[in-house]
BAVONU-473440 format. One record per residue (C-alpha): x, y negated, z. Coordinates in steps of 0.02 Angstrom, whole numbers, plus 50000, padded with zeros to 5 digits. Layout:
REM residues N
rec u = X&v = Y&w = Z
...
//
This chain:
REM residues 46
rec u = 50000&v = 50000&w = 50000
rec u = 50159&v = 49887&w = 50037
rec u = 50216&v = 49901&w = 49871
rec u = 50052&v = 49856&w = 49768
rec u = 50036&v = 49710&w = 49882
rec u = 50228&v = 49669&w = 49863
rec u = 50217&v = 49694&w = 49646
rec u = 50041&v = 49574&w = 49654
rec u = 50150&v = 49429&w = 49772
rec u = 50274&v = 49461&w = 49633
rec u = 50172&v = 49433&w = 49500
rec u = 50109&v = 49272&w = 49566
rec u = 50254&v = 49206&w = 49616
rec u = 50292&v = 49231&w = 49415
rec u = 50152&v = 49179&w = 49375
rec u = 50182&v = 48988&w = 49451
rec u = 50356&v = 48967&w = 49406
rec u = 50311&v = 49030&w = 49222
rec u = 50174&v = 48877&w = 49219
rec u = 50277&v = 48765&w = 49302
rec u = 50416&v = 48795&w = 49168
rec u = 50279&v = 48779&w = 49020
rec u = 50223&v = 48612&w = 49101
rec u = 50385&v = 48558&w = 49106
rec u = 50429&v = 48618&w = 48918
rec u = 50345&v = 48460&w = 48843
rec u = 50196&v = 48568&w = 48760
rec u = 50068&v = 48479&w = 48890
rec u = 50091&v = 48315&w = 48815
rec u = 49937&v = 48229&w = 48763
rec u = 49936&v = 48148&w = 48580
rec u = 49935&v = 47977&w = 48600
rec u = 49840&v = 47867&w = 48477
rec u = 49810&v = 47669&w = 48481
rec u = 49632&v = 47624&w = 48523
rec u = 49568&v = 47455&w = 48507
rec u = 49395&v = 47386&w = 48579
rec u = 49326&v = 47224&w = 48532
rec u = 49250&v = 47108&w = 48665
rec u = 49150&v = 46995&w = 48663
rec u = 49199&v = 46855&w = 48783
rec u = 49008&v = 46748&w = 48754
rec u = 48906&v = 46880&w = 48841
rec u = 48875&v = 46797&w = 48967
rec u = 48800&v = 46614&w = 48901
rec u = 48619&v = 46598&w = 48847
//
């Protein structure tokens, strides 16, 4: 029972440090794209 408990801790501990390395790798990034919102600044005046 020790050793299925001791293989499963194993596997998670893999488990973390394989998404910490991913997340680390650069493949996480967002694209980033320029967005632009026009405002109108005479909402406010009747």
């Amino acid at each position: 029972m020790g050793r299925i408990i001791r293989f499963l801790l194993l596997l998670v501990v893999l488990g973390v440090l394989g998404l910490i390395g991913y997340s680390y790798s650069g493949y996480l990034v967002p694209d980033q794209t320029t967005v632009t919102t026009p405002v109108d600044l005479d909402a406010g005046r009747d």
